[in-house]
C-alpha beads as a LAMMPS data file, in Angstrom:
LAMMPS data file: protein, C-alpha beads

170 atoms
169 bonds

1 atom types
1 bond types

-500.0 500.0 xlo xhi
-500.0 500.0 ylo yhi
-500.0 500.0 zlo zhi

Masses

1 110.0

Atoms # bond

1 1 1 -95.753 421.628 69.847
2 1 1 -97.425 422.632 73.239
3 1 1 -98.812 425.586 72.949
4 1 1 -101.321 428.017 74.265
5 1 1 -103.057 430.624 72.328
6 1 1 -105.769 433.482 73.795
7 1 1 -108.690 434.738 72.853
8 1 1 -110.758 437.784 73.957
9 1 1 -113.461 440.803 73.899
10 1 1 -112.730 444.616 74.338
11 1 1 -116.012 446.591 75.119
12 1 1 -115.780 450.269 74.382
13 1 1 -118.607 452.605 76.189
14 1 1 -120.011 454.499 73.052
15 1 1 -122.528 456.421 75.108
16 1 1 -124.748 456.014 72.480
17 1 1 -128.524 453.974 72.424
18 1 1 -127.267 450.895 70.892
19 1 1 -125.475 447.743 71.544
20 1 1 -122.770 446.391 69.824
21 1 1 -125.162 443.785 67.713
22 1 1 -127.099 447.384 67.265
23 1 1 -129.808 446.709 69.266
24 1 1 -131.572 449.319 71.503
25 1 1 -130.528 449.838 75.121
26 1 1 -130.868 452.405 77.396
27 1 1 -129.636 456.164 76.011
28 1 1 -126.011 456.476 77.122
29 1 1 -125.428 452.670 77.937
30 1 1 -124.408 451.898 74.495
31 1 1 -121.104 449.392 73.526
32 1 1 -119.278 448.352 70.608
33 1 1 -117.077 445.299 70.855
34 1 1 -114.418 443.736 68.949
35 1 1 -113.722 439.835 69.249
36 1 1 -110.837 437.483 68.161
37 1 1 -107.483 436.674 68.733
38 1 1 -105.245 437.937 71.636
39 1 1 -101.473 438.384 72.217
40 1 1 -101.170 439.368 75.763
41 1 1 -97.576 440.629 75.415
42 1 1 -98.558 442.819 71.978
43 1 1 -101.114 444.756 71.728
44 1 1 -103.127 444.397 74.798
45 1 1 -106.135 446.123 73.793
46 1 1 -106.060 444.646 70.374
47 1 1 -107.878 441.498 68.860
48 1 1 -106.982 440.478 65.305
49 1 1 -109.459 438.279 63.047
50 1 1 -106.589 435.542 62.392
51 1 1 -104.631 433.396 64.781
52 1 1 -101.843 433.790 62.930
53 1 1 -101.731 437.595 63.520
54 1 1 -100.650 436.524 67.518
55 1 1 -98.106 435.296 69.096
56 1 1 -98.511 431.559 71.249
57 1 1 -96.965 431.082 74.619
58 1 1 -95.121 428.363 73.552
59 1 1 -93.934 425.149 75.953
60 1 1 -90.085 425.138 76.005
61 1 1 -88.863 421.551 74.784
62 1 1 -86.346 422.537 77.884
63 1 1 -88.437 423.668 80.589
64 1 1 -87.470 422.335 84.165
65 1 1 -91.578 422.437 84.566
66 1 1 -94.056 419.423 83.694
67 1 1 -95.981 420.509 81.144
68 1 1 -99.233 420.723 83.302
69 1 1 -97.545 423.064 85.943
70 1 1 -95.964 425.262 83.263
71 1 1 -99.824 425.432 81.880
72 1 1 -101.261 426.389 84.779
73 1 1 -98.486 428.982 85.334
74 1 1 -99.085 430.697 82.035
75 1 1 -102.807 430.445 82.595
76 1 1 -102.650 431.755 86.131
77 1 1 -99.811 434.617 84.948
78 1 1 -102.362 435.745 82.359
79 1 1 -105.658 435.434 83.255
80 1 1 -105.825 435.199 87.009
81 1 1 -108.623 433.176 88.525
82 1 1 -110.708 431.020 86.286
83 1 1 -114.261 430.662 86.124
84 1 1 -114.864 427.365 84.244
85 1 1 -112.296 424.860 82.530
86 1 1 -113.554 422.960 79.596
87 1 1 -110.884 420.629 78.389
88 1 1 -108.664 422.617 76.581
89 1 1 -110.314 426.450 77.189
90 1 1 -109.751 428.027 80.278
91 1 1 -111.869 430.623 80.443
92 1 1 -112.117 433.960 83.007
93 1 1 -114.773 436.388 83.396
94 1 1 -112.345 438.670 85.136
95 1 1 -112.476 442.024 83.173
96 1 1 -109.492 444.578 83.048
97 1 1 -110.207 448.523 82.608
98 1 1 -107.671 450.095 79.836
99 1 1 -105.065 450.802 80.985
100 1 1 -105.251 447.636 83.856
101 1 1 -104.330 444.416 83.049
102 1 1 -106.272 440.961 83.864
103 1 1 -103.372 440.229 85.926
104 1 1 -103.064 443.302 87.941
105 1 1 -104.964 443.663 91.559
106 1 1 -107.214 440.567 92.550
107 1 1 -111.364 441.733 91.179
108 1 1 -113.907 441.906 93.777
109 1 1 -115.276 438.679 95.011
110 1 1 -118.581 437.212 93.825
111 1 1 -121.830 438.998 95.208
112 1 1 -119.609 442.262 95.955
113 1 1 -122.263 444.127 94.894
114 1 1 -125.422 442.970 97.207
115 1 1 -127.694 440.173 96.074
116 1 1 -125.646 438.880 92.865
117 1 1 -123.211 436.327 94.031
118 1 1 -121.984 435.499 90.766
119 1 1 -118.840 437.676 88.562
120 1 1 -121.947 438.538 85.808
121 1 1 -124.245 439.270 88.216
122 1 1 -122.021 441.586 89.724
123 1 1 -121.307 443.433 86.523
124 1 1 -124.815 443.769 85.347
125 1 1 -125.527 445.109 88.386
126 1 1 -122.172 447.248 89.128
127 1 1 -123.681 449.056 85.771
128 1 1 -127.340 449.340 86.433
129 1 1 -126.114 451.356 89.162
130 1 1 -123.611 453.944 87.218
131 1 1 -122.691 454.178 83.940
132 1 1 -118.871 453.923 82.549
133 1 1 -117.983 456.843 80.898
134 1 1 -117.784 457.110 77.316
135 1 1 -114.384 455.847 75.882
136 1 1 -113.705 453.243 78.970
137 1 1 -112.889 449.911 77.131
138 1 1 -112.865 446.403 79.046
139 1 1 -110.857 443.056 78.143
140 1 1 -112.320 439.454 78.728
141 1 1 -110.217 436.590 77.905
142 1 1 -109.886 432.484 77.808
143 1 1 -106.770 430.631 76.833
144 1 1 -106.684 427.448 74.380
145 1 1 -104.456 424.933 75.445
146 1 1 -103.387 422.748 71.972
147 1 1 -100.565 420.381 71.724
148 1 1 -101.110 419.095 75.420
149 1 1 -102.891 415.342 76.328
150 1 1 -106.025 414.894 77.865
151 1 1 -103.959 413.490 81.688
152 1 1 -101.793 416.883 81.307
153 1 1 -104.968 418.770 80.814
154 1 1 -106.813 417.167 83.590
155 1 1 -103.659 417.501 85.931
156 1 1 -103.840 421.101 85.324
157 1 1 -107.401 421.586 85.878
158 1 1 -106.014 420.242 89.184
159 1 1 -103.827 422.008 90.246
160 1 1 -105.095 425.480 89.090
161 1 1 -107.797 424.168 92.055
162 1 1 -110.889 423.756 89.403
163 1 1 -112.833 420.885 87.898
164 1 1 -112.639 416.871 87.937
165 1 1 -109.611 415.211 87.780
166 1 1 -110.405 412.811 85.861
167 1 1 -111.675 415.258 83.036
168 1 1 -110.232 418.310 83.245
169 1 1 -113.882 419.969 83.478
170 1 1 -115.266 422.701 86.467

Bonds

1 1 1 2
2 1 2 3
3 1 3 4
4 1 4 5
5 1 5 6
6 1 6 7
7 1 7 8
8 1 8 9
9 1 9 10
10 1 10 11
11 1 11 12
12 1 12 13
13 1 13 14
14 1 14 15
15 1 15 16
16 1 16 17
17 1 17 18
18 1 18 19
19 1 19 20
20 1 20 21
21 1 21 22
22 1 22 23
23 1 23 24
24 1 24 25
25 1 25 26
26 1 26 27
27 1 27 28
28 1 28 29
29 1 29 30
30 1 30 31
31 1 31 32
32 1 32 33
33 1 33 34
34 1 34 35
35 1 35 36
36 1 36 37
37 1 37 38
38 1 38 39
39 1 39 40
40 1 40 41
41 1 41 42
42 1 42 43
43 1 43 44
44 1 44 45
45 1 45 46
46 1 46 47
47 1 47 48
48 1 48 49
49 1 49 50
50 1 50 51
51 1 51 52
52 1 52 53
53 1 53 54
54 1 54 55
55 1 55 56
56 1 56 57
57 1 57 58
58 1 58 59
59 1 59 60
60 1 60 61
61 1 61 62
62 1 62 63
63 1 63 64
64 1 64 65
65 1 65 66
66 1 66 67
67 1 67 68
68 1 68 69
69 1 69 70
70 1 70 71
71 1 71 72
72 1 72 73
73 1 73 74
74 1 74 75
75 1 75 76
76 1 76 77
77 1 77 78
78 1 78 79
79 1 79 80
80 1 80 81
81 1 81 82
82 1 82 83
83 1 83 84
84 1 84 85
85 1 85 86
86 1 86 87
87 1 87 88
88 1 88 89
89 1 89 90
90 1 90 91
91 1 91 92
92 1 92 93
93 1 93 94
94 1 94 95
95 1 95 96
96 1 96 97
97 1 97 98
98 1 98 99
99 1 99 100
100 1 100 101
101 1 101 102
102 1 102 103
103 1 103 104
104 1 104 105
105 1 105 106
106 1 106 107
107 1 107 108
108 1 108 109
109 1 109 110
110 1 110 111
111 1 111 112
112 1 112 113
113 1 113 114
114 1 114 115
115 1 115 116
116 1 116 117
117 1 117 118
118 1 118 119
119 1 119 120
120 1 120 121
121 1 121 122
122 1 122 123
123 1 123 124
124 1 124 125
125 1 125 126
126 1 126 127
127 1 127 128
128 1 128 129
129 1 129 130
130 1 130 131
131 1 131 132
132 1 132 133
133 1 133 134
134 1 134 135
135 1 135 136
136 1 136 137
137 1 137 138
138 1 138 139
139 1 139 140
140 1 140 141
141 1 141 142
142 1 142 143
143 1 143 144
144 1 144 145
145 1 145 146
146 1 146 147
147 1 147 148
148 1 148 149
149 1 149 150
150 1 150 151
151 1 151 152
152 1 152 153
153 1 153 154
154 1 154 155
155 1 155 156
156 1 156 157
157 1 157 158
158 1 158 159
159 1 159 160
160 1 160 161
161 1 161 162
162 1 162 163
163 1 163 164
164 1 164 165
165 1 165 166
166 1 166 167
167 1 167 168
168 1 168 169
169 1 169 170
């Protein structure tokens, strides 16, 4: 069975003095955050400890797609642009705001905020210059391709426009 199953972060602002490993930060820039499992079409803002707990998108043995196009479809549908392919994780540092959606308007380019030039340097600036308000929560996801070969993977690393053909790696 081709498959592909997500995974991801939420980050809720605590406005608190701690991090969400508990370590100190500055008062009012404190987090908690929840990692696991994701099922983009239940429970958005919801990770669960067990793979099992979420649902796959799952290949149909009937699709009229290749199975690398179909990948990169799903990938593309649910995660928008990719920052880094590593065999069978696609991964995006793209970060919805509850209620948004990782899909929903395109995120700011790299180095939208002066001087960064890089999607974490923008948000570790973008928040050294205002704080989220408390109760704002932010998703972060990568999919896991399983099920597919190594040529499909590398032929969608292709044609999602990222990484060496011949591996499948950005």
């Amino acid at each position: 069975m081709r498959a592909v199953y997500y995974s991801a972060s939420v980050t809720t602002q605590t406005g608190g003095d701690t991090t969400a490993d508990g370590e100190p930060c500055e008062p009012g820039r404190g987090y908690t955050e929840q990692s696991g499992h994701w099922s983009p079409d239940r429970d958005y803002w919801t990770v669960h400890p067990s793979r099992a707990d979420v649902d796959p998108d799952t290949y149909p043995d009937d699709s009229p797609l290749p199975p690398a196009r179909w990948l990169a479809d799903q990938i593309t549908e649910r995660l928008g642009n990719l920052d880094h392919i590593d065999g069978h994780t696609f991964t995006s540092a793209r970060t919805a705001i509850e209620p948004g959606r990782l899909t929903g308007p395109a995120a700011d380019k790299p180095g939208a905020v002066a001087g960064t030039h890089t999607f974490l340097g923008d948000a570790f600036a973008a928040q050294r210059l205002r704080t989220a308000p408390v109760g704002i929560r932010t998703l972060t996801a990568a999919a896991h391709a399983y099920g597919f070969t190594a040529a499909e993977l590398a032929e969608t690393a292709t044609l999602l426009g990222r990484g060496d053909p011949a591996t499948g790696r950005s």
